[in-house]
CHARMM-style PDB file with segment names, atoms N, HN, CA, C and O in Angstrom:
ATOM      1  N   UNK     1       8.758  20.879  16.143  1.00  0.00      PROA
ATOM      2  CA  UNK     1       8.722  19.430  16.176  1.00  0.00      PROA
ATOM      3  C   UNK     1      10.156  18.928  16.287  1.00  0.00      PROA
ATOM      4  O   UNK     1      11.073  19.376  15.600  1.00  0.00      PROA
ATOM      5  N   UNK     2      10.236  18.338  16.846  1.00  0.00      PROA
ATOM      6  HN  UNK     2       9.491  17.973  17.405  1.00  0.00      PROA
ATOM      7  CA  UNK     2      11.794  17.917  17.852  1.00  0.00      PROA
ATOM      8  C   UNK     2      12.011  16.108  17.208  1.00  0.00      PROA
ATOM      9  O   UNK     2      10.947  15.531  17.436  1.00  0.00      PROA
ATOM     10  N   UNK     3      12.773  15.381  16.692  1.00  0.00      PROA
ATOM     11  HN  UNK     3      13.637  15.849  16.508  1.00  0.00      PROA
ATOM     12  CA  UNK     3      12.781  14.387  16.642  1.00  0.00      PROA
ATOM     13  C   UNK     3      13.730  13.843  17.551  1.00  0.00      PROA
ATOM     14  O   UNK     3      14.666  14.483  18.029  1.00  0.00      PROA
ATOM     15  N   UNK     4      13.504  12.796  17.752  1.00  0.00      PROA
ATOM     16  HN  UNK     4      12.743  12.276  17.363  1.00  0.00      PROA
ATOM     17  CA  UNK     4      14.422  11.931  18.758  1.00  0.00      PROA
ATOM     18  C   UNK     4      15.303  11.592  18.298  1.00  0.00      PROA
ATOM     19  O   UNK     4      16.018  12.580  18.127  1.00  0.00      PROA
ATOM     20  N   UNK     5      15.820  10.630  17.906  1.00  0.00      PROA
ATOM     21  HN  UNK     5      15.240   9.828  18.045  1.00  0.00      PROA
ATOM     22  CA  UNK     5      16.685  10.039  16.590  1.00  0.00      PROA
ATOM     23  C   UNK     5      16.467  10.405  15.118  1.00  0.00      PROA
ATOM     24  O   UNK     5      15.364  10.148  14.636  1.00  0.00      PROA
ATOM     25  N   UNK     6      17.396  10.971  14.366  1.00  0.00      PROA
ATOM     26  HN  UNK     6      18.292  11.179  14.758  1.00  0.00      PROA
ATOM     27  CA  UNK     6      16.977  10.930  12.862  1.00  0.00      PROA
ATOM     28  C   UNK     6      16.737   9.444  12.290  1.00  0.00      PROA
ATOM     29  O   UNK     6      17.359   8.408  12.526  1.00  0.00      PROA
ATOM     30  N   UNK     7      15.608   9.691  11.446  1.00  0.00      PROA
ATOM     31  HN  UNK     7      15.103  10.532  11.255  1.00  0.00      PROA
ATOM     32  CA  UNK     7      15.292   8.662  10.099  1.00  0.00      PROA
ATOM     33  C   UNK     7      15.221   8.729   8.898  1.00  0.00      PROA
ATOM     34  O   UNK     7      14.539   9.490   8.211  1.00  0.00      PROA
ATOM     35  N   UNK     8      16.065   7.776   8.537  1.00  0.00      PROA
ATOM     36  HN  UNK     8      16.619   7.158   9.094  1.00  0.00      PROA
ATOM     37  CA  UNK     8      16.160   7.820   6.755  1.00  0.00      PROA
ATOM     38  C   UNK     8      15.992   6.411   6.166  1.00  0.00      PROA
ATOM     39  O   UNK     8      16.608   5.429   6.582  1.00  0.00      PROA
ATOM     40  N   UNK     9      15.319   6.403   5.404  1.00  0.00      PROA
ATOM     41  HN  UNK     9      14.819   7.200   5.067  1.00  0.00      PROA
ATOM     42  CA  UNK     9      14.592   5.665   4.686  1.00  0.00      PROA
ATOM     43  C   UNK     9      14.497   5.780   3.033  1.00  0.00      PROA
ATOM     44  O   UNK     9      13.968   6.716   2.432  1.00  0.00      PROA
ATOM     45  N   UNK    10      15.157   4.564   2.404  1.00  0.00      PROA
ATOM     46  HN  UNK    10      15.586   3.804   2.892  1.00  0.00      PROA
ATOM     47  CA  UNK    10      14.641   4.590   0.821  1.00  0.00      PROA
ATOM     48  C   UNK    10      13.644   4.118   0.535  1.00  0.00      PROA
ATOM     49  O   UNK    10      13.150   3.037   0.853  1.00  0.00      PROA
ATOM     50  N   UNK    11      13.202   5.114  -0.247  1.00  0.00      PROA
ATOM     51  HN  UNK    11      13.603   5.993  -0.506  1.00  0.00      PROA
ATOM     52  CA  UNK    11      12.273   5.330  -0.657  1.00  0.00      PROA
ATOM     53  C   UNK    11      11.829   4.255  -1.730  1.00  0.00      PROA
ATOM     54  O   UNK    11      10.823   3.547  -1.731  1.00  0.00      PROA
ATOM     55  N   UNK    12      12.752   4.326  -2.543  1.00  0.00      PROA
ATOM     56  HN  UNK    12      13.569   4.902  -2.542  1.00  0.00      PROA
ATOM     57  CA  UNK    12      12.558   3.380  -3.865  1.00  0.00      PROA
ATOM     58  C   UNK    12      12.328   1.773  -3.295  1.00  0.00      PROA
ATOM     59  O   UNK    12      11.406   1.023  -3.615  1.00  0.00      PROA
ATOM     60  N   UNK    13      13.127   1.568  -2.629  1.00  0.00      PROA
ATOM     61  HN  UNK    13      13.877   2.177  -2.369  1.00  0.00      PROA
ATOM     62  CA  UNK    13      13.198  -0.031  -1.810  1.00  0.00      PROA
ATOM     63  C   UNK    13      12.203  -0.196  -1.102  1.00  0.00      PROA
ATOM     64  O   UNK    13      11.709  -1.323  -1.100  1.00  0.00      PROA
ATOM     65  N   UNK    14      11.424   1.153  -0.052  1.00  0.00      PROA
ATOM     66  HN  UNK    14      11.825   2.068  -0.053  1.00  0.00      PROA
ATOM     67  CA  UNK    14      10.677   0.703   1.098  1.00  0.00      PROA
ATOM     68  C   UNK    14       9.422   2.128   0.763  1.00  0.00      PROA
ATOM     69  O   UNK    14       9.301   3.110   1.496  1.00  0.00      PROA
ATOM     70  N   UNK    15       8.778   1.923  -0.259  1.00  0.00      PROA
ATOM     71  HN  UNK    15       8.875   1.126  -0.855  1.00  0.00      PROA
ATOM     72  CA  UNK    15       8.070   3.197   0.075  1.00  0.00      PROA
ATOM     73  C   UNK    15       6.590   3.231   1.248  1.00  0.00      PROA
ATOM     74  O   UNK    15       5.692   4.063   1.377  1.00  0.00      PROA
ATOM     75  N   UNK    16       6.860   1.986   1.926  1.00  0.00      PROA
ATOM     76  HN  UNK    16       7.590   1.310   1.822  1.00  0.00      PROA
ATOM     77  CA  UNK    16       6.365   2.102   3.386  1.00  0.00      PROA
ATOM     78  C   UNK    16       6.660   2.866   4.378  1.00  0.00      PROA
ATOM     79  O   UNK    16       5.847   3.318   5.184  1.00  0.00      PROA
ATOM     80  N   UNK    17       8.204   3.106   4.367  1.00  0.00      PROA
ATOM     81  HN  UNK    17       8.864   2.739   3.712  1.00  0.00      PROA
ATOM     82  CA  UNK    17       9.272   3.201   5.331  1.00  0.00      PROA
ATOM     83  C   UNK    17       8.660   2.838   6.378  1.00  0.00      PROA
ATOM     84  O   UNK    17       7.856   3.356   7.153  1.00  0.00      PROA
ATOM     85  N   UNK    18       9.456   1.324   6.215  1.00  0.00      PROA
ATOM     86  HN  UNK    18      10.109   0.903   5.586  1.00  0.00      PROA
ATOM     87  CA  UNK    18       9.378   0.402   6.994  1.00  0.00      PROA
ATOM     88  C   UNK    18      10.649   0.332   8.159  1.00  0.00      PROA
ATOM     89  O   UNK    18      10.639   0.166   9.379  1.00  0.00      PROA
ATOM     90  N   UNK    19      11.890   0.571   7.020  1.00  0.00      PROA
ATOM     91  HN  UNK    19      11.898   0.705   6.029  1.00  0.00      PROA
ATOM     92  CA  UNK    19      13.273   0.000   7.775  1.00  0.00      PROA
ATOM     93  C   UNK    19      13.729   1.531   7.623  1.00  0.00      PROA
ATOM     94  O   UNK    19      13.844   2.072   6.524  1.00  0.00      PROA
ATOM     95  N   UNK    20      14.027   2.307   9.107  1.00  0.00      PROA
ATOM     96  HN  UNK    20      13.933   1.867  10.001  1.00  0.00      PROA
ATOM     97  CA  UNK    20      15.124   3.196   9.062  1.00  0.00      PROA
ATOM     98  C   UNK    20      16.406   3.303   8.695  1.00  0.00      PROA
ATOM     99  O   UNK    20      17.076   2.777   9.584  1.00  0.00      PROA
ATOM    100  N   UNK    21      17.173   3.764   7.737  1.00  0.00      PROA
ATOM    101  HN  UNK    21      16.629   4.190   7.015  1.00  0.00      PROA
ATOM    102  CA  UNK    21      18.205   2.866   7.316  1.00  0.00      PROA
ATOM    103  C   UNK    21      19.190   4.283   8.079  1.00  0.00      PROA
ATOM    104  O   UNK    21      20.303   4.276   7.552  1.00  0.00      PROA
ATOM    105  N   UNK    22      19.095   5.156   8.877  1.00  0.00      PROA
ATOM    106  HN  UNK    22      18.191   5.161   9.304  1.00  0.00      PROA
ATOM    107  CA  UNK    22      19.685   5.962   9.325  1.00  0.00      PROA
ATOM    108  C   UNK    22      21.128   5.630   9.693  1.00  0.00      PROA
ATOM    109  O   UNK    22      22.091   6.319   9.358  1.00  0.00      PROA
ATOM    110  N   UNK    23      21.212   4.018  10.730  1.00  0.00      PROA
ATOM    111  HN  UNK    23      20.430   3.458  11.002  1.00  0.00      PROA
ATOM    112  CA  UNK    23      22.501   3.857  11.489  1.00  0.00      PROA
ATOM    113  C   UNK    23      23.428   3.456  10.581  1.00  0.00      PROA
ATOM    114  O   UNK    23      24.604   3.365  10.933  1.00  0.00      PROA
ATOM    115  N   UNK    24      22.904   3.057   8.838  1.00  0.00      PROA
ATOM    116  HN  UNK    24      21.949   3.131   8.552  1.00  0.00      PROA
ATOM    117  CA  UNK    24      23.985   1.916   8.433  1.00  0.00      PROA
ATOM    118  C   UNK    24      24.681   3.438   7.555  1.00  0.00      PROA
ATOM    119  O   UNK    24      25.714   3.456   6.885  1.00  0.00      PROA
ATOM    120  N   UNK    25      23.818   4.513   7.805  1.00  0.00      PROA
ATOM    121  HN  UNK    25      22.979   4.498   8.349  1.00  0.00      PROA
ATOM    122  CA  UNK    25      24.541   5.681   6.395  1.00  0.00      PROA
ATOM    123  C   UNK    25      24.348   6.787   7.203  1.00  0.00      PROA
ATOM    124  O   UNK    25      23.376   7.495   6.940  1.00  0.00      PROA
ATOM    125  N   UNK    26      25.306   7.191   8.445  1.00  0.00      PROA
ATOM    126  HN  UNK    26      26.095   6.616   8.659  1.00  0.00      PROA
ATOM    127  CA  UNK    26      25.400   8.288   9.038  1.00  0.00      PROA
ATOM    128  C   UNK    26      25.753   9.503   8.700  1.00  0.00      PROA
ATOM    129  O   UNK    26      25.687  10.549   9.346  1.00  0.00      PROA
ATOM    130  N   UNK    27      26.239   9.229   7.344  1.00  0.00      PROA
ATOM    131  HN  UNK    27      26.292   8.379   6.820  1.00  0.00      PROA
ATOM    132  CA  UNK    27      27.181  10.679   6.758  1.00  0.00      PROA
ATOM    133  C   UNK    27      25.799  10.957   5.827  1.00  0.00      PROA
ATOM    134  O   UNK    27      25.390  12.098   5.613  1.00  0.00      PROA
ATOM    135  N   UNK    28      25.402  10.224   5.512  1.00  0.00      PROA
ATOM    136  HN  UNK    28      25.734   9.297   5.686  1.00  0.00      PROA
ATOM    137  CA  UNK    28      24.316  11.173   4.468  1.00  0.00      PROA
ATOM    138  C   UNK    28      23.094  12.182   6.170  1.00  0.00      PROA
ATOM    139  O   UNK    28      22.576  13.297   6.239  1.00  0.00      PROA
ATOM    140  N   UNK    29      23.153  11.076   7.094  1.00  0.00      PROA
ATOM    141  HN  UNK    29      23.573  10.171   7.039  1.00  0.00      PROA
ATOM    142  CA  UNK    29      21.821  11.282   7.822  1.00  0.00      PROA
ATOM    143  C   UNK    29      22.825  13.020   8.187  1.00  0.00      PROA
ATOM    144  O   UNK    29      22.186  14.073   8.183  1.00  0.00      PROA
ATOM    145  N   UNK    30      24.106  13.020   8.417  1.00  0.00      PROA
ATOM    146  HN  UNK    30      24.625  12.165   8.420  1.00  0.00      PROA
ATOM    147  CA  UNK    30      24.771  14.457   8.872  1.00  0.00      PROA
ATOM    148  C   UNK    30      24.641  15.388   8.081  1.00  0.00      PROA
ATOM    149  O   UNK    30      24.539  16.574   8.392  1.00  0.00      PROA
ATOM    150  N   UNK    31      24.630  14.706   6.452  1.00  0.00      PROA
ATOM    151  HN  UNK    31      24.713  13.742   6.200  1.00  0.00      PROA
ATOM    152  CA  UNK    31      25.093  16.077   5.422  1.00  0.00      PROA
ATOM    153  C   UNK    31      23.213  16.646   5.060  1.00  0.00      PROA
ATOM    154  O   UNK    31      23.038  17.708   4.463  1.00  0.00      PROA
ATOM    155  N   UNK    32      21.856  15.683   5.565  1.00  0.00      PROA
ATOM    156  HN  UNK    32      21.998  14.820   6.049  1.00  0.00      PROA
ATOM    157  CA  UNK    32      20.621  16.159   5.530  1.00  0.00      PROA
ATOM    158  C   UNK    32      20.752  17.123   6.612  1.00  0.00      PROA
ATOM    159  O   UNK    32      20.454  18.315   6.537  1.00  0.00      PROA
ATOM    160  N   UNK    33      21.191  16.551   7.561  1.00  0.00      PROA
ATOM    161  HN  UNK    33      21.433  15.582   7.621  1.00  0.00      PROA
ATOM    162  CA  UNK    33      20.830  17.545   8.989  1.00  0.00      PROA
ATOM    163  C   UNK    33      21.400  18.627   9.046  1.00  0.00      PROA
ATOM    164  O   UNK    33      20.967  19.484   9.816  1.00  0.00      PROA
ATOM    165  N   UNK    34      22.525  18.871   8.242  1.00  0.00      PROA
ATOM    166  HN  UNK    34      22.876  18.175   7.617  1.00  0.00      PROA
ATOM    167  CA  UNK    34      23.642  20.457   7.986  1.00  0.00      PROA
ATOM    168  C   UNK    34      22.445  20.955   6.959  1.00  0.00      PROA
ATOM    169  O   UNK    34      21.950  22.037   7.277  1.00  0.00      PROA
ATOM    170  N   UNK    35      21.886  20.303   5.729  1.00  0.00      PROA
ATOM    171  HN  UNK    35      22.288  19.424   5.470  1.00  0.00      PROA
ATOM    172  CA  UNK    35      21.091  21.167   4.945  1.00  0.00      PROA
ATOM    173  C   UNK    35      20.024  21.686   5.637  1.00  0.00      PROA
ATOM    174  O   UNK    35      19.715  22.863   5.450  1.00  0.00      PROA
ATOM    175  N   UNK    36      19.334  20.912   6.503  1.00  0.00      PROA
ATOM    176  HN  UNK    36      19.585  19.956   6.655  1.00  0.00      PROA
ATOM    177  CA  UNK    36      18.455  21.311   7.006  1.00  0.00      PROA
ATOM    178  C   UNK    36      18.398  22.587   8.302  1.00  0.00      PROA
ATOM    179  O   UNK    36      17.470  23.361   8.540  1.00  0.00      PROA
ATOM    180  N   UNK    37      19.837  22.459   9.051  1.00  0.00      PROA
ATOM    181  HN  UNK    37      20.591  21.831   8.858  1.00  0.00      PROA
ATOM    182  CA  UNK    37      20.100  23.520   9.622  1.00  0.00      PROA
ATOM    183  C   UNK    37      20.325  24.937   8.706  1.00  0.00      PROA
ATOM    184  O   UNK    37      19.742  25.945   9.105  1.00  0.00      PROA
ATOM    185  N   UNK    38      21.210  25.028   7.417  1.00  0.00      PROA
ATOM    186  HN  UNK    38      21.684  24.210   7.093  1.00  0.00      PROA
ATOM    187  CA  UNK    38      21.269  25.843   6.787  1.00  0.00      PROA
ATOM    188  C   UNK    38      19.898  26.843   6.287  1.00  0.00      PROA
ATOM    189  O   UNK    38      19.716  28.043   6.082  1.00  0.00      PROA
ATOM    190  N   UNK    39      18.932  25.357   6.220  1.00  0.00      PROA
ATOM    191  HN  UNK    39      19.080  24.382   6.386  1.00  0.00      PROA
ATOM    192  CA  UNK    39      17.619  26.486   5.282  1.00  0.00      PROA
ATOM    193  C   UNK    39      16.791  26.627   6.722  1.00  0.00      PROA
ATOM    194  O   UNK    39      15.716  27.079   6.327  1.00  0.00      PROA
ATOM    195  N   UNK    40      16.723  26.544   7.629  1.00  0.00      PROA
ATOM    196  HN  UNK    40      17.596  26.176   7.950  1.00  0.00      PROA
ATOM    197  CA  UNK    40      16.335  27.154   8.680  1.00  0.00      PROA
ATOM    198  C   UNK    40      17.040  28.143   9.377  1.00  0.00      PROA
ATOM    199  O   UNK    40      16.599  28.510  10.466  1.00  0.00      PROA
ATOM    200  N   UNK    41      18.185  28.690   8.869  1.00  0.00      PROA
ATOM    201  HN  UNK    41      18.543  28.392   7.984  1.00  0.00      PROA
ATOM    202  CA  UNK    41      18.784  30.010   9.015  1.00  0.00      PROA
ATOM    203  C   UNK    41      18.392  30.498   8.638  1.00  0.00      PROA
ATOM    204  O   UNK    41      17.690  31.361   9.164  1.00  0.00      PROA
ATOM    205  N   UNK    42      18.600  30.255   6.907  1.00  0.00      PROA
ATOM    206  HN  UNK    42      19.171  29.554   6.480  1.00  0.00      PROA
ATOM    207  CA  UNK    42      17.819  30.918   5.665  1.00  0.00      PROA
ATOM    208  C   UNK    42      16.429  31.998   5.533  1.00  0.00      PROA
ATOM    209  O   UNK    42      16.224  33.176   5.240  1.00  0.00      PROA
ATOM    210  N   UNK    43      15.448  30.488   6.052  1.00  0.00      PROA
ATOM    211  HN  UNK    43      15.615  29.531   6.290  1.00  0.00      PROA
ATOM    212  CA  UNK    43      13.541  30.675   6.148  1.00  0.00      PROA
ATOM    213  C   UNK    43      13.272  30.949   7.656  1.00  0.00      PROA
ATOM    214  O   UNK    43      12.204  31.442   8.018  1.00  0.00      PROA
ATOM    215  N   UNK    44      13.968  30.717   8.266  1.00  0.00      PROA
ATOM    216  HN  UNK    44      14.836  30.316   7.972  1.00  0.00      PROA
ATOM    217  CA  UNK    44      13.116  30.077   9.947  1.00  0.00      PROA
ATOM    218  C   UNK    44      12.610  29.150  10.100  1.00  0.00      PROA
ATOM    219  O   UNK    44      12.679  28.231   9.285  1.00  0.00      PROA
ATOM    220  N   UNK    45      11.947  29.093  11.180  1.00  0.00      PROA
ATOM    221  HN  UNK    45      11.891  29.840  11.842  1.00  0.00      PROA
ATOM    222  CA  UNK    45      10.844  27.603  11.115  1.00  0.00      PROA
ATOM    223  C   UNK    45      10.161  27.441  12.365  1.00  0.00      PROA
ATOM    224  O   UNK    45      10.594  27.081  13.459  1.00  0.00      PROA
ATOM    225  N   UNK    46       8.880  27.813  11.954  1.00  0.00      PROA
ATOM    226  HN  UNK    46       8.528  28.105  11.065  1.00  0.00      PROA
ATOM    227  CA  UNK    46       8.292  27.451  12.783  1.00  0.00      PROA
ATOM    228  C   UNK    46       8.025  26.672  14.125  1.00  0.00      PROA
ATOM    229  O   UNK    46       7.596  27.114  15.190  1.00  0.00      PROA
ATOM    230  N   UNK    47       8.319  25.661  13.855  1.00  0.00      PROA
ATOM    231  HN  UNK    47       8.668  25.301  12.990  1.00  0.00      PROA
ATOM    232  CA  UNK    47       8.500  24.324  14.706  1.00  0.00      PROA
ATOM    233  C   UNK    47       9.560  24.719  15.595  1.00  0.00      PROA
ATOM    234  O   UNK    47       9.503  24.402  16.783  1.00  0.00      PROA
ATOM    235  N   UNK    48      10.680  25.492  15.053  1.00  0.00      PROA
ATOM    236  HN  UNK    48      10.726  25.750  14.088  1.00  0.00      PROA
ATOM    237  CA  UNK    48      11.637  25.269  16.291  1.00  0.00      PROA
ATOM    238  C   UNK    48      11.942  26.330  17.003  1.00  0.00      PROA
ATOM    239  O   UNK    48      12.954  26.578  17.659  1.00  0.00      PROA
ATOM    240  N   UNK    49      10.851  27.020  16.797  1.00  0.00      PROA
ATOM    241  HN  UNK    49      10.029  26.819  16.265  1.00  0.00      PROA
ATOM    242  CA  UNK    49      10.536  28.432  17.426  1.00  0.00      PROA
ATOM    243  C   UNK    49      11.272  29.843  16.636  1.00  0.00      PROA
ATOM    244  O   UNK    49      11.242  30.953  17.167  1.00  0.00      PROA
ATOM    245  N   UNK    50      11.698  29.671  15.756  1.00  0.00      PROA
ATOM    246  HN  UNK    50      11.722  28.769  15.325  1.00  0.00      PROA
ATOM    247  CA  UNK    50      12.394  30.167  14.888  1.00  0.00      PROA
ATOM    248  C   UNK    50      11.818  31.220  13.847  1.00  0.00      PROA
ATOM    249  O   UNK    50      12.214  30.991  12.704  1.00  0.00      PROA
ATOM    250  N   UNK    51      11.057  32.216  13.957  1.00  0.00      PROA
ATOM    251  HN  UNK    51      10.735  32.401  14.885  1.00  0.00      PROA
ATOM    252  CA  UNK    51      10.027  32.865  13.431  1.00  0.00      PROA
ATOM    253  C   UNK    51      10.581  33.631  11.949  1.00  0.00      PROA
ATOM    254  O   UNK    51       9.891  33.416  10.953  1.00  0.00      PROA
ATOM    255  N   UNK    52      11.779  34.493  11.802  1.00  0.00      PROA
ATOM    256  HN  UNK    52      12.340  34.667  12.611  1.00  0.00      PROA
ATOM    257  CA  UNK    52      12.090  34.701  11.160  1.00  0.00      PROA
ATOM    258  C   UNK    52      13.676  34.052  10.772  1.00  0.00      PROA
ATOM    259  O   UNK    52      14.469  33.835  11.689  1.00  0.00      PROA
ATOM    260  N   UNK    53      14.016  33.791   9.439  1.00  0.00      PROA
ATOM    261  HN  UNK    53      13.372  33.967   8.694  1.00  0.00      PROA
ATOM    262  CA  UNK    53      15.357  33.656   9.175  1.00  0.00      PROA
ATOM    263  C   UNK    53      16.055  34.944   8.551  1.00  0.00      PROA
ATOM    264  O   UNK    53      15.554  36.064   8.650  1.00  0.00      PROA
ATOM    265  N   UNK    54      17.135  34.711   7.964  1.00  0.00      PROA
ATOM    266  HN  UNK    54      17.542  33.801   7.884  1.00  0.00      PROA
ATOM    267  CA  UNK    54      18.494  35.790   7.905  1.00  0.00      PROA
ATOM    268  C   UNK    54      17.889  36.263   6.235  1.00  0.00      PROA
ATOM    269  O   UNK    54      18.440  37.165   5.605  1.00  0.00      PROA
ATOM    270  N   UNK    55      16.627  35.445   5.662  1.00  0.00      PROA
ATOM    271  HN  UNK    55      16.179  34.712   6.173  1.00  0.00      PROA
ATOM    272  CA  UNK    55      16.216  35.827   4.549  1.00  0.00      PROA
ATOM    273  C   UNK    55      15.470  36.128   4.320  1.00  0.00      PROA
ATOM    274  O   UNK    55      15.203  36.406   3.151  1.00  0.00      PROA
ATOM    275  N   UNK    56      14.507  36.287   5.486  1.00  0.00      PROA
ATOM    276  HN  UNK    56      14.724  36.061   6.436  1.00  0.00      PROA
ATOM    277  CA  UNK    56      13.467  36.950   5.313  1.00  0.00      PROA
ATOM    278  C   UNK    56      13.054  38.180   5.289  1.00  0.00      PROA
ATOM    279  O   UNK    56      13.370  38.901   6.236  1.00  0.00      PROA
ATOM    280  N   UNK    57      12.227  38.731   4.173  1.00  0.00      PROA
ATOM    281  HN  UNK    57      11.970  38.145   3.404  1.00  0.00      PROA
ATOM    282  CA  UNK    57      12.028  40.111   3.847  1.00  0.00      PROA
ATOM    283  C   UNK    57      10.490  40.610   4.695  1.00  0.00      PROA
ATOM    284  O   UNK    57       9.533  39.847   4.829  1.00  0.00      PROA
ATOM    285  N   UNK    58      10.524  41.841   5.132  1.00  0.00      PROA
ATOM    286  HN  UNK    58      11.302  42.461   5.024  1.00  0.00      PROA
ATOM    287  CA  UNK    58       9.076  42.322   5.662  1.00  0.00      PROA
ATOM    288  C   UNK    58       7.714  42.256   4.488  1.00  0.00      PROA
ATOM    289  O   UNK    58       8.116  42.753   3.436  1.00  0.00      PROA
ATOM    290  N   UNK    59       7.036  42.043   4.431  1.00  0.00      PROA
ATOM    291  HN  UNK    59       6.709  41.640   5.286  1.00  0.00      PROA
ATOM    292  CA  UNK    59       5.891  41.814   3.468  1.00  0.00      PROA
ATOM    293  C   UNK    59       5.939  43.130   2.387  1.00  0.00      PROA
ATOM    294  O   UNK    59       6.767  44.029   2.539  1.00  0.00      PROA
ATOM    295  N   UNK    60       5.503  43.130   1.899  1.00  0.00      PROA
ATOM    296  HN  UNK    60       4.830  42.400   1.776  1.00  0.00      PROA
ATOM    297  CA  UNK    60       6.094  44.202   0.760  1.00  0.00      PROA
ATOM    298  C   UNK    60       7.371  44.909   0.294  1.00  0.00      PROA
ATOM    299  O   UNK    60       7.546  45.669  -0.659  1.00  0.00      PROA
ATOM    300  N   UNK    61       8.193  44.462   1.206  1.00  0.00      PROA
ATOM    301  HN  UNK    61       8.051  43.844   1.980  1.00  0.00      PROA
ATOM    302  CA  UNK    61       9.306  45.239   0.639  1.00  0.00      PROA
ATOM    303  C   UNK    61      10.653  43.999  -0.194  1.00  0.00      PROA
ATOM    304  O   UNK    61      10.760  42.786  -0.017  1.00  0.00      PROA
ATOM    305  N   UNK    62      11.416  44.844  -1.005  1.00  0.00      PROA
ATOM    306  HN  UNK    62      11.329  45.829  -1.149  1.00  0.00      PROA
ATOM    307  CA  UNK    62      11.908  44.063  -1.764  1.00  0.00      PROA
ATOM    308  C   UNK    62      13.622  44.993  -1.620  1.00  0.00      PROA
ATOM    309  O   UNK    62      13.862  46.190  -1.780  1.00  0.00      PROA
ATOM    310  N   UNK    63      14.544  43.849  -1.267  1.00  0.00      PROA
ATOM    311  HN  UNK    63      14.349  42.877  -1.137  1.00  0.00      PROA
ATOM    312  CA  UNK    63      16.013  44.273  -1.168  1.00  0.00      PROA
ATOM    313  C   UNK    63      16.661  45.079  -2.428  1.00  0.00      PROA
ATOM    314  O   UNK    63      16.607  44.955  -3.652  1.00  0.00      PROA
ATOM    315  N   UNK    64      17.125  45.723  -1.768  1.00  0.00      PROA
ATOM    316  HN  UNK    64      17.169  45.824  -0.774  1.00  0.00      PROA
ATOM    317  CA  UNK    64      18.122  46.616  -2.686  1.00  0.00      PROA
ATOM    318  C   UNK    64      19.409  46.420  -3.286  1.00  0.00      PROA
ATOM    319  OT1 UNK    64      19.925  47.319  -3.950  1.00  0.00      PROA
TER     320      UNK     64
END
């Protein structure tokens, strides 16, 4: 799942999310989108064709 523009939205103020508040707070919308790149190294992800990450273990087995 690919988004076009990021959206961010408070929650507490708008729990409609109504108003994207993405353009007025760009550094938070960057420092979500670095976390979110990080744990899709991490896990993978589905969505972005990304099947396994750098943490994923084979089904029964457990690191040494």
């Amino acid at each position: 799942m690919n988004v076009e523009s990021p959206e961010l939205y408070n929650i507490m103020r708008d729990p409609g999310e109504c108003y994207n508040v993405a353009e007025l707070y760009p550094e938070i919308v960057q420092e979500l989108l670095e976390v979110a790149t990080e744990a899709r190294e991490e896990l993978g992800d589905l969505h972005m064709n990304m099947k396994t990450g750098k943490g994923n273990r084979e089904i029964g087995r457990v690191s040494k």
